[in-house]
CHARMM-style PDB file with segment names, atoms N, HN, CA, C and O in Angstrom:
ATOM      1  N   UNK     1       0.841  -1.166   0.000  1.00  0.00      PROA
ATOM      2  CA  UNK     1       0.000   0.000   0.000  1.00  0.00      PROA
ATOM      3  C   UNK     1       0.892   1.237   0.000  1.00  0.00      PROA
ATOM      4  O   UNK     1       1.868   1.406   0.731  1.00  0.00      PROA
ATOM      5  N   UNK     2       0.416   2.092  -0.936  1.00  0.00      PROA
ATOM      6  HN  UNK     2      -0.377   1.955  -1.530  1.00  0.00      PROA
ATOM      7  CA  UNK     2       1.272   3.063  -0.910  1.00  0.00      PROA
ATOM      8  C   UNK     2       0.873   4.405   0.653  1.00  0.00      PROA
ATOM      9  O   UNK     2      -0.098   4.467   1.407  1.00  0.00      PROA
ATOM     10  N   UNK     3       2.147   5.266   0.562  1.00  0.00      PROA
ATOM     11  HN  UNK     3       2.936   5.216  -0.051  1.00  0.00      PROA
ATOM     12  CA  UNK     3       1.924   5.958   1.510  1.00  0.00      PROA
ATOM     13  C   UNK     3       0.763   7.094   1.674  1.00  0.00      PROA
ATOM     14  O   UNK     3       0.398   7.561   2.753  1.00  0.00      PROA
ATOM     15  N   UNK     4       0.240   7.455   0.346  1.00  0.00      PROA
ATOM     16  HN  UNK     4       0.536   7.075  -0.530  1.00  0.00      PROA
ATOM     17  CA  UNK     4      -0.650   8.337  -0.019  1.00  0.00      PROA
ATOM     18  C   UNK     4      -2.005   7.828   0.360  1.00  0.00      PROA
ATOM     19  O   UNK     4      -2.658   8.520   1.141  1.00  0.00      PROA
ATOM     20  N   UNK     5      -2.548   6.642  -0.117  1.00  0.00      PROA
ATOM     21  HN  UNK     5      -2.018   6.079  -0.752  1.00  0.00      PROA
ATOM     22  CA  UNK     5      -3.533   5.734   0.351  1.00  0.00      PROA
ATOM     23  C   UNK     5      -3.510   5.641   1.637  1.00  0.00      PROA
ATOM     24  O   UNK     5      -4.456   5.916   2.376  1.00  0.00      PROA
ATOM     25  N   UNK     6      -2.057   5.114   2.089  1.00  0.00      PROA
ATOM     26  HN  UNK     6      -1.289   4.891   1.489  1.00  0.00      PROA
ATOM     27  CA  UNK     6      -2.497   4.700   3.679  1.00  0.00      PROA
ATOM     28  C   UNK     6      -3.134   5.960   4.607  1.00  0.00      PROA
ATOM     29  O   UNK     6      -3.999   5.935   5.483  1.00  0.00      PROA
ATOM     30  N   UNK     7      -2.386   7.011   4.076  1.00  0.00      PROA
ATOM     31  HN  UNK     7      -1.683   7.031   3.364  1.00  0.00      PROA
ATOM     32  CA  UNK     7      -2.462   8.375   4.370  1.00  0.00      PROA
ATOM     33  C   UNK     7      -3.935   9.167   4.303  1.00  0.00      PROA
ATOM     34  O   UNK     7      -4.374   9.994   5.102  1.00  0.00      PROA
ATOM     35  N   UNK     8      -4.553   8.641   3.087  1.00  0.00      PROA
ATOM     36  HN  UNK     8      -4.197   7.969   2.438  1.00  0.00      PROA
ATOM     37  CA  UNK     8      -6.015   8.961   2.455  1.00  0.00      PROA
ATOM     38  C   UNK     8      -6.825   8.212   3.821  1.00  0.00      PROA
ATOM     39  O   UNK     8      -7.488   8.758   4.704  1.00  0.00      PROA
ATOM     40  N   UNK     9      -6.531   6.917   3.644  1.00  0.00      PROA
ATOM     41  HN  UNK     9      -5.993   6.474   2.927  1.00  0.00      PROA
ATOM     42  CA  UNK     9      -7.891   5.772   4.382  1.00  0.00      PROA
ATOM     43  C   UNK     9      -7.534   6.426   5.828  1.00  0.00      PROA
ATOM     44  O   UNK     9      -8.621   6.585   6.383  1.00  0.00      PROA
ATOM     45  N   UNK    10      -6.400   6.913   6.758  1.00  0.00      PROA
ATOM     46  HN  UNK    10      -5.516   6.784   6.308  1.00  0.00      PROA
ATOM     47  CA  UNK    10      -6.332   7.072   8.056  1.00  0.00      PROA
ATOM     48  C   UNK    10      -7.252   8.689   7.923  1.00  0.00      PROA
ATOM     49  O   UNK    10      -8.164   8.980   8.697  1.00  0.00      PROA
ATOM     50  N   UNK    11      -6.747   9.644   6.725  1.00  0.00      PROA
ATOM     51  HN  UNK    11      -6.007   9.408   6.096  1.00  0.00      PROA
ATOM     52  CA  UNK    11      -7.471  10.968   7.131  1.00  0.00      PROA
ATOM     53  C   UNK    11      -9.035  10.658   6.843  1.00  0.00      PROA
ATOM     54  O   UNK    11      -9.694  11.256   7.693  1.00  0.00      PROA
ATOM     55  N   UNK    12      -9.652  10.125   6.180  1.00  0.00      PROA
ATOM     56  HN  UNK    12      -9.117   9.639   5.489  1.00  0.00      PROA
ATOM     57  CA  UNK    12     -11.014   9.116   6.282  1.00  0.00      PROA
ATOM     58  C   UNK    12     -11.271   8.739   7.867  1.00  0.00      PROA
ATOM     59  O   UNK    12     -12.199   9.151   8.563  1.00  0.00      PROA
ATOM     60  N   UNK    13     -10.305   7.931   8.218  1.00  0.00      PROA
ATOM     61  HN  UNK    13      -9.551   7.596   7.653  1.00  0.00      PROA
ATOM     62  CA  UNK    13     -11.089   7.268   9.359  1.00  0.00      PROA
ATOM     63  C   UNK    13     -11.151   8.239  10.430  1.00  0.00      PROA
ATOM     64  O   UNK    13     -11.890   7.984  11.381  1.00  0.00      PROA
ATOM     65  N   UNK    14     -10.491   9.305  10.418  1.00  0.00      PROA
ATOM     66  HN  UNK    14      -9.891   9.511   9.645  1.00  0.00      PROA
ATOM     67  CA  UNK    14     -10.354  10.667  11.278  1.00  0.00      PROA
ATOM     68  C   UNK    14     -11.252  11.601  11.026  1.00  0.00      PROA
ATOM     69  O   UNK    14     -11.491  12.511  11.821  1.00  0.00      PROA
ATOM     70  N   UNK    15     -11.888  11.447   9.785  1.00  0.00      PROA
ATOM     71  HN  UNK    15     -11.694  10.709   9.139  1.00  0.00      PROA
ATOM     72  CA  UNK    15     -13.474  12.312   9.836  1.00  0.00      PROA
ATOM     73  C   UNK    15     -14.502  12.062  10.150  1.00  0.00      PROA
ATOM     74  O   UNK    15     -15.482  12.600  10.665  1.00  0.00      PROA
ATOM     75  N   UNK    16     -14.060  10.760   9.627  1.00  0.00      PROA
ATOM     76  HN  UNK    16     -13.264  10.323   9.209  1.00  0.00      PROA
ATOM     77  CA  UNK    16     -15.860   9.569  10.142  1.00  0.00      PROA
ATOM     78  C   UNK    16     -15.676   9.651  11.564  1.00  0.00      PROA
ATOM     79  O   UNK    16     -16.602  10.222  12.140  1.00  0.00      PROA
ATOM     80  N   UNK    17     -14.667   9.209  12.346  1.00  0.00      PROA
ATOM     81  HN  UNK    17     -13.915   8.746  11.878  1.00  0.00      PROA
ATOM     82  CA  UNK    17     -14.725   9.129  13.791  1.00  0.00      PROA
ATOM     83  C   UNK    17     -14.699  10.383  14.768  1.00  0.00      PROA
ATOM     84  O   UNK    17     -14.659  10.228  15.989  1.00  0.00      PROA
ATOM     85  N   UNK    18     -14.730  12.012  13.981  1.00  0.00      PROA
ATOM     86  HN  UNK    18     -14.762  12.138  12.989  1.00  0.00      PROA
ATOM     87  CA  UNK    18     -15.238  13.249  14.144  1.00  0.00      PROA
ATOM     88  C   UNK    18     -16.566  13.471  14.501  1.00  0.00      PROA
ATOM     89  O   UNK    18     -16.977  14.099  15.477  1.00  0.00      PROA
ATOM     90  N   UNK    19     -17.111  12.990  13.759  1.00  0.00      PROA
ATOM     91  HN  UNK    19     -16.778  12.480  12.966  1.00  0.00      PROA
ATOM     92  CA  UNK    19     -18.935  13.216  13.518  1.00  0.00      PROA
ATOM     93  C   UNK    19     -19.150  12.960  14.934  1.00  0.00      PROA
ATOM     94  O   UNK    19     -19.135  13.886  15.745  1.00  0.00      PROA
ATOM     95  N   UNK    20     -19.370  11.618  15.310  1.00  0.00      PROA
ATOM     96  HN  UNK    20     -19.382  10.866  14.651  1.00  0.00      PROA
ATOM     97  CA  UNK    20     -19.906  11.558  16.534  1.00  0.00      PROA
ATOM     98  C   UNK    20     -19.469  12.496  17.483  1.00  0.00      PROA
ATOM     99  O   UNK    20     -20.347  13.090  18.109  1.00  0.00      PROA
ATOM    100  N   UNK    21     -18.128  12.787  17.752  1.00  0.00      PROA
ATOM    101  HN  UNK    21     -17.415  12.304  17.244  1.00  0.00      PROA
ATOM    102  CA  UNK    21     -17.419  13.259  18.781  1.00  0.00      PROA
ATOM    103  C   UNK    21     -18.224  14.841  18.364  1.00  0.00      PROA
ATOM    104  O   UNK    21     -18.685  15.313  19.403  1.00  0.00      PROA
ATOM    105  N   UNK    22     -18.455  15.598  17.354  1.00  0.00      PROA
ATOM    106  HN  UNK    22     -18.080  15.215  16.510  1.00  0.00      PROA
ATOM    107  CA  UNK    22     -19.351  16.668  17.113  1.00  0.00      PROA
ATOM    108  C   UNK    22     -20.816  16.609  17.302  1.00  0.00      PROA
ATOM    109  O   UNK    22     -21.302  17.705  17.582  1.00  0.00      PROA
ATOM    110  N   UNK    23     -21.558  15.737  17.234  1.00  0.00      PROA
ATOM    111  HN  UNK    23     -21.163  14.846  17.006  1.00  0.00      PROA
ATOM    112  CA  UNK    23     -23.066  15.274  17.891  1.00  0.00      PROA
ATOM    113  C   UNK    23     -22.746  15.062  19.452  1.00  0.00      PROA
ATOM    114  O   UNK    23     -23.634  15.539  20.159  1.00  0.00      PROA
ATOM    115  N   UNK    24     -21.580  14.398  20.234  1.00  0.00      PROA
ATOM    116  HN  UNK    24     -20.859  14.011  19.659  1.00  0.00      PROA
ATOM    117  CA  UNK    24     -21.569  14.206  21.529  1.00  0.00      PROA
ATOM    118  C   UNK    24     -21.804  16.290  22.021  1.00  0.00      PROA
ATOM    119  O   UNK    24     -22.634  16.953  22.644  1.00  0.00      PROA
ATOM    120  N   UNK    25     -20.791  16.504  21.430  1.00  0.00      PROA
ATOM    121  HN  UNK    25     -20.117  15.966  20.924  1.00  0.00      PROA
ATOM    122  CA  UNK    25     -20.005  18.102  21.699  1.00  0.00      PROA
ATOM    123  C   UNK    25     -21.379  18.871  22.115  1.00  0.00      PROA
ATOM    124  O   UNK    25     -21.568  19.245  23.272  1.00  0.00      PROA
ATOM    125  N   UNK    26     -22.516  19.115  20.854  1.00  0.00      PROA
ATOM    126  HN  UNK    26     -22.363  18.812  19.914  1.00  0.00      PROA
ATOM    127  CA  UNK    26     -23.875  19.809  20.793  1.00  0.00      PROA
ATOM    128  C   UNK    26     -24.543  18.954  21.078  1.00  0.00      PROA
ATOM    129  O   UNK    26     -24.831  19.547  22.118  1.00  0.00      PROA
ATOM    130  N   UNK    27     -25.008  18.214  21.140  1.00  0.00      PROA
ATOM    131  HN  UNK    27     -24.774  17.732  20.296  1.00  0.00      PROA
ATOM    132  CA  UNK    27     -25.942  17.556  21.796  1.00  0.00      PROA
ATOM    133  C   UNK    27     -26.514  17.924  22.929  1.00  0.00      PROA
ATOM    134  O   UNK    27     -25.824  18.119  23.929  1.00  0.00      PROA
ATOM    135  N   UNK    28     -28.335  18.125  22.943  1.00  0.00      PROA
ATOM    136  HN  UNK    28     -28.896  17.967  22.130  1.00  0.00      PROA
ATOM    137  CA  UNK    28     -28.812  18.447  24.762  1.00  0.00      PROA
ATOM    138  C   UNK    28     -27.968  17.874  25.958  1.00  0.00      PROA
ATOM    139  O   UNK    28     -27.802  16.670  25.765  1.00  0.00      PROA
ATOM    140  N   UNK    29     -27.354  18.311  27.162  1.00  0.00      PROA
ATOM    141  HN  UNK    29     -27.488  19.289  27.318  1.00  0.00      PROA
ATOM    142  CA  UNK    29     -27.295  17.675  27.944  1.00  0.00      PROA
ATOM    143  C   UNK    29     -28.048  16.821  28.638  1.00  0.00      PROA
ATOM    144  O   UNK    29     -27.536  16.313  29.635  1.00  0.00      PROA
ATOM    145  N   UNK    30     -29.298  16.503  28.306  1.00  0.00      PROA
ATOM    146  HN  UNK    30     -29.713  16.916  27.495  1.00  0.00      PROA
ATOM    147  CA  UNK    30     -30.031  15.490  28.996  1.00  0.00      PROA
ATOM    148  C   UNK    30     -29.634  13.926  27.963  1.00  0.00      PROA
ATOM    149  O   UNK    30     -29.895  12.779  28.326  1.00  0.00      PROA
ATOM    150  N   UNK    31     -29.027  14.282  26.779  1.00  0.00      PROA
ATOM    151  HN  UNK    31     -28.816  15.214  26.485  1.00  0.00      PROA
ATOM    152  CA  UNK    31     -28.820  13.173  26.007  1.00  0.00      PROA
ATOM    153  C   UNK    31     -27.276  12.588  26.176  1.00  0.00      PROA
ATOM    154  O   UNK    31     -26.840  11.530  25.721  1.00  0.00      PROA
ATOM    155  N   UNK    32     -26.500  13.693  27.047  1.00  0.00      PROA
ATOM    156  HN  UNK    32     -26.853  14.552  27.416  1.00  0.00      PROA
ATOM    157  CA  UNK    32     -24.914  13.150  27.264  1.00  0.00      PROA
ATOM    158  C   UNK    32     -24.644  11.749  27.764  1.00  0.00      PROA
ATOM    159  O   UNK    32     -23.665  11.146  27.324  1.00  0.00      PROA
ATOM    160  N   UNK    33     -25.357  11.252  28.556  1.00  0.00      PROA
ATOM    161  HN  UNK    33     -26.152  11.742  28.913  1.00  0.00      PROA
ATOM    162  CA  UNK    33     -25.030   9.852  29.375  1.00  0.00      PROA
ATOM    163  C   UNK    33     -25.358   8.759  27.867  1.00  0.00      PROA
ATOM    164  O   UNK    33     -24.719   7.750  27.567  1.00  0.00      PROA
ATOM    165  N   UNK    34     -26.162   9.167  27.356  1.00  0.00      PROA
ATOM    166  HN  UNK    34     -26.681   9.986  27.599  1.00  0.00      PROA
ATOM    167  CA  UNK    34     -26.367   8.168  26.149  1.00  0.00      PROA
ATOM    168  C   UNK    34     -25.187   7.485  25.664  1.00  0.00      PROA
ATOM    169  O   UNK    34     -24.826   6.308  25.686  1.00  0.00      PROA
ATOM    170  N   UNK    35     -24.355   9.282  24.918  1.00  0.00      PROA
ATOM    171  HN  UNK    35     -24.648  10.238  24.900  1.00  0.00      PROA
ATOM    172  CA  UNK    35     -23.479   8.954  24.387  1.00  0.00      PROA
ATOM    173  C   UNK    35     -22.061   8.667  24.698  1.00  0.00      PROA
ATOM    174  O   UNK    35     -21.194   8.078  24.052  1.00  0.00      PROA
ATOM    175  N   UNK    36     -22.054   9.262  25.908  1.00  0.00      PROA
ATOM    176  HN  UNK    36     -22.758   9.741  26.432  1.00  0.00      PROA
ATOM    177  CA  UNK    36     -20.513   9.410  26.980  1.00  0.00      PROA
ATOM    178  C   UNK    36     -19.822   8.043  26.972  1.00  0.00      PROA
ATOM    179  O   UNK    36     -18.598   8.172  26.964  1.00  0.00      PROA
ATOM    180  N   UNK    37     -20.260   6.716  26.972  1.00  0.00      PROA
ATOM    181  HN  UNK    37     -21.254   6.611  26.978  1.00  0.00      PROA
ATOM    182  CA  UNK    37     -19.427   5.708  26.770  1.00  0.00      PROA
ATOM    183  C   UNK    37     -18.850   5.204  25.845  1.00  0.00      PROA
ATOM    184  O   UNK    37     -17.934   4.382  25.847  1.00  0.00      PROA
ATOM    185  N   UNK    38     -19.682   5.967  24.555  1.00  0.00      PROA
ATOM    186  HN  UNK    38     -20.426   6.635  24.553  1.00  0.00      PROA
ATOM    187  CA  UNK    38     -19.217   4.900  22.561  1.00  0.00      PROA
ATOM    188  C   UNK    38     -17.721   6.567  22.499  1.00  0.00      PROA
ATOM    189  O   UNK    38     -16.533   6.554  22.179  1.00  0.00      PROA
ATOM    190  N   UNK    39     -18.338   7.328  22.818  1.00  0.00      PROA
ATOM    191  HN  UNK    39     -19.304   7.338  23.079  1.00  0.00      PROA
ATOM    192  CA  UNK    39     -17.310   8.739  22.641  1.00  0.00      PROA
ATOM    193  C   UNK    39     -15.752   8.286  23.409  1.00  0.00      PROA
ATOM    194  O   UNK    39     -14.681   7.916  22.928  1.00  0.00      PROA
ATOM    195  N   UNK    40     -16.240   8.525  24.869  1.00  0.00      PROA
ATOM    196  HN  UNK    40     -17.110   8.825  25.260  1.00  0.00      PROA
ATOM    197  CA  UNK    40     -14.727   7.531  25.828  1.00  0.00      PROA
ATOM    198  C   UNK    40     -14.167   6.541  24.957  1.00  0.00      PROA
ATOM    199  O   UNK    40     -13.189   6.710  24.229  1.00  0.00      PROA
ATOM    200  N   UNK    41     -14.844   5.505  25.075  1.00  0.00      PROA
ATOM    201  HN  UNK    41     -15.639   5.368  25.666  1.00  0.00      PROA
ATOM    202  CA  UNK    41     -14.316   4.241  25.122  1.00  0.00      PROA
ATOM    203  C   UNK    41     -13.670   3.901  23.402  1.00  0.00      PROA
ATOM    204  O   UNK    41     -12.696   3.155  23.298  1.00  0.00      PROA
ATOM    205  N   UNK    42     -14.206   4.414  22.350  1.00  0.00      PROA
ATOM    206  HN  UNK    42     -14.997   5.020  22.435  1.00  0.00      PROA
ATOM    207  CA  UNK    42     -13.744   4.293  21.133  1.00  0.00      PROA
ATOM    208  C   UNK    42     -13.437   5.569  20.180  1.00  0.00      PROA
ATOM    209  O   UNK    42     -12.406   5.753  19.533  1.00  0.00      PROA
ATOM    210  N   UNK    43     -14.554   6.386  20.245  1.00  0.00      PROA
ATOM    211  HN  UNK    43     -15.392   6.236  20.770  1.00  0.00      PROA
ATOM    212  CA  UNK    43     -14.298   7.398  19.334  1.00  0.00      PROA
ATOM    213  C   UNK    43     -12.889   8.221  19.334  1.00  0.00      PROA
ATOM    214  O   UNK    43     -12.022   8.236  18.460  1.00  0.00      PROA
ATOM    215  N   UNK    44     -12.929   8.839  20.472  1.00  0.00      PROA
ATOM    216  HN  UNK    44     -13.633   8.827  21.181  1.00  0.00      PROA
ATOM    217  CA  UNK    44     -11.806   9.688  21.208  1.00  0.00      PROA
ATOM    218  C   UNK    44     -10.571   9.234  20.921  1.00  0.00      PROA
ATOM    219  O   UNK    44      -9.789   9.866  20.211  1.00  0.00      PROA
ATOM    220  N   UNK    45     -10.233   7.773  21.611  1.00  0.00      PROA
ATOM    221  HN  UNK    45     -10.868   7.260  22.188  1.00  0.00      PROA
ATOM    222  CA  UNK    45      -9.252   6.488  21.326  1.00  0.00      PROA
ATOM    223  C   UNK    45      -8.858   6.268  19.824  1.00  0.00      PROA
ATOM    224  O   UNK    45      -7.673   6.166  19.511  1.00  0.00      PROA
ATOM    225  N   UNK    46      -9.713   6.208  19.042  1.00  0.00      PROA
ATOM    226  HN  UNK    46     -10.677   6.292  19.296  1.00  0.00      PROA
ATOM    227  CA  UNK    46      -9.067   6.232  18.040  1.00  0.00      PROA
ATOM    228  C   UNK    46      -9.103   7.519  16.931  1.00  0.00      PROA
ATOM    229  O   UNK    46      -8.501   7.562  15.858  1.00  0.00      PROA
ATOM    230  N   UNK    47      -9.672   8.183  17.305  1.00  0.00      PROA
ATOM    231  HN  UNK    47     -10.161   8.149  18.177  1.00  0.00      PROA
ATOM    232  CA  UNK    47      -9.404   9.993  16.881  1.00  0.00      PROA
ATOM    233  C   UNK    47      -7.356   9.904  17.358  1.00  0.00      PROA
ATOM    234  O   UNK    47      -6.337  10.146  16.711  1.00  0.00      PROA
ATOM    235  N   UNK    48      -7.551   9.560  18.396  1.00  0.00      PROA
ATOM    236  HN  UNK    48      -8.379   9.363  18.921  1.00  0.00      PROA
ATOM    237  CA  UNK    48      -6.837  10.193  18.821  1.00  0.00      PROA
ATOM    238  C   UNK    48      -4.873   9.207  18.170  1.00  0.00      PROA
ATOM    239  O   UNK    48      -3.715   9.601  18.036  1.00  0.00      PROA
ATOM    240  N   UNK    49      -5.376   8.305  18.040  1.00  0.00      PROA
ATOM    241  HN  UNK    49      -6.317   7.986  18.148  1.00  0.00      PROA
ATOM    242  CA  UNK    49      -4.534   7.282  17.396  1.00  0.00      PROA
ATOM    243  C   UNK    49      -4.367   7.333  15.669  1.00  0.00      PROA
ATOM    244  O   UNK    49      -3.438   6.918  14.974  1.00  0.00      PROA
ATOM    245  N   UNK    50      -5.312   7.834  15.378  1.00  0.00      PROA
ATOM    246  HN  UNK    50      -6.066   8.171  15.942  1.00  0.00      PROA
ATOM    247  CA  UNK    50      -5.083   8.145  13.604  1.00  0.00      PROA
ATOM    248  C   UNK    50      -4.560   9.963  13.637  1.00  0.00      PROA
ATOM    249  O   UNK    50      -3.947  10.165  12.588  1.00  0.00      PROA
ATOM    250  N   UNK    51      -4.596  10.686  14.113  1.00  0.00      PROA
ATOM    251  HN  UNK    51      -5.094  10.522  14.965  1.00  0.00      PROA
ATOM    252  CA  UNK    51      -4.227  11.755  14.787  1.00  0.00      PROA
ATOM    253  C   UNK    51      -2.577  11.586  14.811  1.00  0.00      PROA
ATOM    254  O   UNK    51      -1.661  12.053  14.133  1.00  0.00      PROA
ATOM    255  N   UNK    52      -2.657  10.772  15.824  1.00  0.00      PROA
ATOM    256  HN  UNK    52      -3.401  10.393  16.375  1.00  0.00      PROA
ATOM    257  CA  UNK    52      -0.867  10.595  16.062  1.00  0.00      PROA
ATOM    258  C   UNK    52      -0.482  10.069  14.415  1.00  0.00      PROA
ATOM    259  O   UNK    52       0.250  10.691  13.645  1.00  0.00      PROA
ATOM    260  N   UNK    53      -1.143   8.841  14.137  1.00  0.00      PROA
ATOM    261  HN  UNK    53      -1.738   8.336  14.762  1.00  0.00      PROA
ATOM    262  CA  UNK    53      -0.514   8.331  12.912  1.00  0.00      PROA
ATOM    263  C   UNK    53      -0.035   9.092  11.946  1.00  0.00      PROA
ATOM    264  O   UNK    53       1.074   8.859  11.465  1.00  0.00      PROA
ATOM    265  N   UNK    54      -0.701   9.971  11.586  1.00  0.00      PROA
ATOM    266  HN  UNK    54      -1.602  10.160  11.977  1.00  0.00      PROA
ATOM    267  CA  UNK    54      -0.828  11.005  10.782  1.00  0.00      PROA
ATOM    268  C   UNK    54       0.409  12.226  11.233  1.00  0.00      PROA
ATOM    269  O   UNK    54       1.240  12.762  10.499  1.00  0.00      PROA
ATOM    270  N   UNK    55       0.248  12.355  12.225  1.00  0.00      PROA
ATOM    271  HN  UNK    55      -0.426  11.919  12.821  1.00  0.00      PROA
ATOM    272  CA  UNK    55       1.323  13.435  12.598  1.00  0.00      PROA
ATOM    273  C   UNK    55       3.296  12.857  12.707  1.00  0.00      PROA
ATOM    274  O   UNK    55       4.343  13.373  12.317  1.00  0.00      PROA
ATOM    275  N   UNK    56       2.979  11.663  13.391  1.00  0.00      PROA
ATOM    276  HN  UNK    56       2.129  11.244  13.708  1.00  0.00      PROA
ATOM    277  CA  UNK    56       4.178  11.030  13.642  1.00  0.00      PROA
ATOM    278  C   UNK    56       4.573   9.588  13.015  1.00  0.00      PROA
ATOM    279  O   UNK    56       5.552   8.860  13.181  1.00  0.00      PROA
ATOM    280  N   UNK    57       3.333   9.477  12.179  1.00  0.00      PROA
ATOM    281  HN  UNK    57       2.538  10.069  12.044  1.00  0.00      PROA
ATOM    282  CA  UNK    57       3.789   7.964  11.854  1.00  0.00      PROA
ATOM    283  C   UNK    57       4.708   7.667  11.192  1.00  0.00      PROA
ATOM    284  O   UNK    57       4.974   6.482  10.991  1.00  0.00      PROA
ATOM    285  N   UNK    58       5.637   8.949  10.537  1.00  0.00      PROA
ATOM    286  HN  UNK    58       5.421   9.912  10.700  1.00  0.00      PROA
ATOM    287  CA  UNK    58       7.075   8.268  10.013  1.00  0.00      PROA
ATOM    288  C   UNK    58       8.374   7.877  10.963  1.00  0.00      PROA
ATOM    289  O   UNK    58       9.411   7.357  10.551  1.00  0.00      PROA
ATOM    290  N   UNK    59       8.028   8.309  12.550  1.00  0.00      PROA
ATOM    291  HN  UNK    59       7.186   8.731  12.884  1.00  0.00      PROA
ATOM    292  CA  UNK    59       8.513   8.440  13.433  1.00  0.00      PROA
ATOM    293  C   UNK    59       8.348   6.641  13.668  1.00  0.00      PROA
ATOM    294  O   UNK    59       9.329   5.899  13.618  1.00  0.00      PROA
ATOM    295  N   UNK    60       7.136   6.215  13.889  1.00  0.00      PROA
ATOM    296  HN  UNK    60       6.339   6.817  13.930  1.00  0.00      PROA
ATOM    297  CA  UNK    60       6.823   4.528  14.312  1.00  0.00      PROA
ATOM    298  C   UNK    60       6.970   3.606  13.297  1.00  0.00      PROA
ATOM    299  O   UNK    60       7.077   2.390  13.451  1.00  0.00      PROA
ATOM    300  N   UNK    61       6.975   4.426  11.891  1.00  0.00      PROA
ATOM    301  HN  UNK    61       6.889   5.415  11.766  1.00  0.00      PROA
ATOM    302  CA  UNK    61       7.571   3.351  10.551  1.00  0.00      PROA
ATOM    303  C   UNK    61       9.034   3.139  10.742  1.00  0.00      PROA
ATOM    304  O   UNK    61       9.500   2.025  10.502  1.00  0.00      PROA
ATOM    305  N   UNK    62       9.913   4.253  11.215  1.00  0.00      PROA
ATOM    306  HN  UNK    62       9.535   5.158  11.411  1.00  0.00      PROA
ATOM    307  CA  UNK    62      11.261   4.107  11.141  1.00  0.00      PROA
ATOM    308  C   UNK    62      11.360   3.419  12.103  1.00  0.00      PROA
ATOM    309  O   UNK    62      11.979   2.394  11.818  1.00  0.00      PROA
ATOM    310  N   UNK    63      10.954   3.476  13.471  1.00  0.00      PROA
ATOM    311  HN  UNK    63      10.451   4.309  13.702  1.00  0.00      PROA
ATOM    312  CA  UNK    63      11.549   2.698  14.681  1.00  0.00      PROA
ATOM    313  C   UNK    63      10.681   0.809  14.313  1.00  0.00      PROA
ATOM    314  O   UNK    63      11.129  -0.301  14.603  1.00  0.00      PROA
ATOM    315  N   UNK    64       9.620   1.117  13.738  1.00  0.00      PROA
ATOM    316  HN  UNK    64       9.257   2.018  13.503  1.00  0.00      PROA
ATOM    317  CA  UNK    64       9.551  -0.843  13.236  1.00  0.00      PROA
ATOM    318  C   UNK    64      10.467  -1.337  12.328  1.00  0.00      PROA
ATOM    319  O   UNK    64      11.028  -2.419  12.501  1.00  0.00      PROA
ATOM    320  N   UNK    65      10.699  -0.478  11.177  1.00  0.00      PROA
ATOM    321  HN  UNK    65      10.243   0.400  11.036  1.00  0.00      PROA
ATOM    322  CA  UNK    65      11.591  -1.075  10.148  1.00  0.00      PROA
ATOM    323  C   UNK    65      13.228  -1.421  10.803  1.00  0.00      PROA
ATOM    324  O   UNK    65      14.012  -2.254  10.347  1.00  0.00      PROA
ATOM    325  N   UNK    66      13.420  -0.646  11.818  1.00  0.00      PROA
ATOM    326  HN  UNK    66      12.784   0.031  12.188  1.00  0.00      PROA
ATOM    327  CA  UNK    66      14.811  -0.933  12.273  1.00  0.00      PROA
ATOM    328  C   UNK    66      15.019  -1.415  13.331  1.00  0.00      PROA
ATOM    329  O   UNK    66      16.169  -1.285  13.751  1.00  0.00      PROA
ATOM    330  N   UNK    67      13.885  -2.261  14.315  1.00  0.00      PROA
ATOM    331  HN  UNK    67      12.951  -2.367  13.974  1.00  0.00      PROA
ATOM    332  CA  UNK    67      13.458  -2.872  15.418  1.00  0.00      PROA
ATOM    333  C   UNK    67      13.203  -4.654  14.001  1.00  0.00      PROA
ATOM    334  O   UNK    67      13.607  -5.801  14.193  1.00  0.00      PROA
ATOM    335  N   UNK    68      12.665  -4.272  13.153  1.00  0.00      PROA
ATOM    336  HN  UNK    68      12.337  -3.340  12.998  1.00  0.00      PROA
ATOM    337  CA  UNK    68      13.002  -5.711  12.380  1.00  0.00      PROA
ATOM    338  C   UNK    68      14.384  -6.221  11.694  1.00  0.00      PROA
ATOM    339  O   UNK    68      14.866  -7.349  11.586  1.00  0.00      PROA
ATOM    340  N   UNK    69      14.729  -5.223  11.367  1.00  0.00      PROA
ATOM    341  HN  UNK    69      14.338  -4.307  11.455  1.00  0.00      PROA
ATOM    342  CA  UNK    69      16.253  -5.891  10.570  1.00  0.00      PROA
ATOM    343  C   UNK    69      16.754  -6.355  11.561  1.00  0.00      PROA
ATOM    344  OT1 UNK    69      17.841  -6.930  11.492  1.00  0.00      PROA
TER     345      UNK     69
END
């Protein structure tokens, strides 16, 4: 897979996993407890992990490629 793709599908999975975290954000407060556990427990988590990827992941490509040789 090239780097542009991988690059495309992670800034993808960083918009889709936006939305909710923007419906949690405005959302009535009488509807927060609904959503407060899918937001914690996954959204956030991996916002926050395609986020890094994106910012540093040539940083964790170099340290695997030279943690394998």
């Amino acid at each position: 897979m090239s780097q542009g793709t991988q690059r495309s599908i992670f800034r993808w999975i960083h918009i889709v996993f936006a939305i909710p975290i923007l419906g949690y954000i405005y959302s009535p407060f009488e509807k927060l407890p609904d959503y407060a556990p899918a937001t914690r427990f996954v959204f956030l988590p991996v916002m926050v992990l395609t986020g890094l990827w994106m910012w540093k992941g040539h940083v964790l490509r170099r340290l695997i490629s030279k943690r394998s040789a």
